[in-house]
C-alpha positions in Angstrom: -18.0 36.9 -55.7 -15.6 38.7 -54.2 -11.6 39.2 -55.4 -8.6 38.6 -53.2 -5.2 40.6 -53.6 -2.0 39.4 -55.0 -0.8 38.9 -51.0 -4.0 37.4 -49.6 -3.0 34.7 -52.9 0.4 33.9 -52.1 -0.6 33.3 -48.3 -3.4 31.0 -49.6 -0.8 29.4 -52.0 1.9 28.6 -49.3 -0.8 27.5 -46.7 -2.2 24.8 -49.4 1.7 23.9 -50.4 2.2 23.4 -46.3 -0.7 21.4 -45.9 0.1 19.3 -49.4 3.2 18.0 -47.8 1.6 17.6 -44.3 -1.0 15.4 -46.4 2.0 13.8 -48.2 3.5 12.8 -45.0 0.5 11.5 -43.7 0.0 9.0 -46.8 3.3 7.8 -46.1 2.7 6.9 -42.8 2.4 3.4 -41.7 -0.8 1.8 -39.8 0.8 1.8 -36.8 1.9 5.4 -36.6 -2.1 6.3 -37.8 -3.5 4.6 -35.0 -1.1 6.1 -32.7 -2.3 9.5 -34.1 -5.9 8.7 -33.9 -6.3 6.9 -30.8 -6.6 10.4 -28.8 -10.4 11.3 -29.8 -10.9 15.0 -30.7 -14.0 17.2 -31.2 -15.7 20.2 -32.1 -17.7 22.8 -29.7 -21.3 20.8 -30.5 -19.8 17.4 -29.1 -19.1 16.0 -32.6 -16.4 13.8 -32.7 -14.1 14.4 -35.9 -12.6 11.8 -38.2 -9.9 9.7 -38.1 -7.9 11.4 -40.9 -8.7 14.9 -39.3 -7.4 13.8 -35.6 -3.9 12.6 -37.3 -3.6 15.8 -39.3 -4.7 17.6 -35.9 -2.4 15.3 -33.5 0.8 16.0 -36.1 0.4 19.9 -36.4 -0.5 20.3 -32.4 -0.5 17.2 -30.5 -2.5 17.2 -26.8 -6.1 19.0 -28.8 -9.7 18.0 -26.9 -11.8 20.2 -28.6 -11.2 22.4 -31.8 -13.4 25.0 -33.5 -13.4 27.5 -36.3 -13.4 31.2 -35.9 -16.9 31.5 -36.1 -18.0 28.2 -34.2 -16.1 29.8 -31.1 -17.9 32.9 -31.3 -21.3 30.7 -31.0 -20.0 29.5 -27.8 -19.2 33.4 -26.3 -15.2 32.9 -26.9 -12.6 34.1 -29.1 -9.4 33.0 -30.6 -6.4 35.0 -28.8 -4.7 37.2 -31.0 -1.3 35.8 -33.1 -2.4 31.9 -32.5 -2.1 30.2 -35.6 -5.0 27.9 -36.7 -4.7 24.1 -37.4 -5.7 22.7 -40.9 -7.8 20.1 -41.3 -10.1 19.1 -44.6 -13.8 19.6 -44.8 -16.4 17.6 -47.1 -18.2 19.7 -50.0 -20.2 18.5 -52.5 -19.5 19.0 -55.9 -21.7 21.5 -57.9 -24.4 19.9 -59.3 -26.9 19.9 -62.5 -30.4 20.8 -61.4 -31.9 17.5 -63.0 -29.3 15.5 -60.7 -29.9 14.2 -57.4 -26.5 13.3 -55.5 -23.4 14.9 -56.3 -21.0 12.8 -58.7 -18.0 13.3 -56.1 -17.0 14.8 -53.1 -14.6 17.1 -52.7 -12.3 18.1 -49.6 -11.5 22.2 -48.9 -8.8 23.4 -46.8 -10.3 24.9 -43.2 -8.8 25.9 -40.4 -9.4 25.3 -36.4 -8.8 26.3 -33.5 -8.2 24.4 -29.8 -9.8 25.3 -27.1 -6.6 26.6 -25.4 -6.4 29.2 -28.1 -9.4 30.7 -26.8 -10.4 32.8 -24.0 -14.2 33.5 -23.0 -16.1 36.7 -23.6 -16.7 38.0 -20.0 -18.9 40.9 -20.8 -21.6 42.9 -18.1 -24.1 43.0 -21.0 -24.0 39.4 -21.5 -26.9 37.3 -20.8 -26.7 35.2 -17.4 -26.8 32.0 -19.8 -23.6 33.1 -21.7 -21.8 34.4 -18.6 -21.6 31.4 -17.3 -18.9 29.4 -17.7 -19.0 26.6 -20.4 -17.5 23.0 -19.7 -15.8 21.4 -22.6 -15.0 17.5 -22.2 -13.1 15.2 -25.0 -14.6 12.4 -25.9 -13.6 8.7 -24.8 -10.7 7.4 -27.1 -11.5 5.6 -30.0 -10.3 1.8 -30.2 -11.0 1.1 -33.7 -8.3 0.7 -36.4 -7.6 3.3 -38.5 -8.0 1.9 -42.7 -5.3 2.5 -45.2 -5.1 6.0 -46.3 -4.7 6.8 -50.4 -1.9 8.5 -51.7 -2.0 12.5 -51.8 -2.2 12.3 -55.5 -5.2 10.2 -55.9 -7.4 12.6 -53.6 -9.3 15.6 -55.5 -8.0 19.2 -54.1 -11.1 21.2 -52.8 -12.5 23.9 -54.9 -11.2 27.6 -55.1 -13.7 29.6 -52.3 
């Protein structure tokens, strides 16, 4: 386990508070305004497509994204994130910790991550690259979506993702 300073804290605290009301905002939303968020289909570096909620909360903090990454994703594909951009915040899936005697976690819970588009990036152009990684990667978004987006609960019914 490691320990974080007082700063690295109160950076951590006003990112969550930013991304509570950008969460807020998106429960107040109507179905219309969702499926206007989510009808431009975003996805990671592997080709996955992400979900509904995470396209809206990607489309409202940087509208126009094809393809979004973490830090560490990118660096699997030979790129890196250009210094001073500033990530997008979307939520990730965790399980719960769970008894040994217990199959399936009781709940799931959401943590806080951060991405990257693919125009934040620039590729690694290095002479001691392999051939394979030198050579240019093509990145394509997928089709859009033309499914409805469901009803999305209010902020204060979701559980908060653990402490990491």
């Amino acid at each position: 386990m490691y320990t974080i300073t007082l700063e690295q804290q109160e950076k951590r605290d006003a990112r969550r508070a930013k991304f509570k009301a950008l969460a807020e905002r998106l429960g107040g939303m109507g179905e219309e305004e969702r499926n206007d968020l989510s009808s431009h289909t975003v996805i990671n570096p592997e080709g996955h497509v992400l979900s509904p909620v995470n396209t809206i909360l990607i489309n409202m903090q940087r509208p126009g994204c094809t393809v979004v990454g973490g830090f560490y994703q990118w660096k699997k594909f030979n790129r890196h994130v250009l210094k001073g951009e500033v990530g997008i915040s979307i939520w990730v899936p965790t399980n719960a910790p769970k008894d040994e005697e217990e199959e399936m976690p009781d709940r799931i819970l959401f943590s806080l991550t951060v991405v990257f588009d693919i125009t934040q990036t620039e590729e690694n152009i290095s002479d001691e690259a392999p051939d394979d990684l030198r050579r240019p990667r093509v990145f394509i978004s997928a089709p859009r979506m033309g499914t409805e987006i469901p009803p999305i609960e209010p902020v204060s019914d979701m559980v908060w993702g653990a402490q990491r």
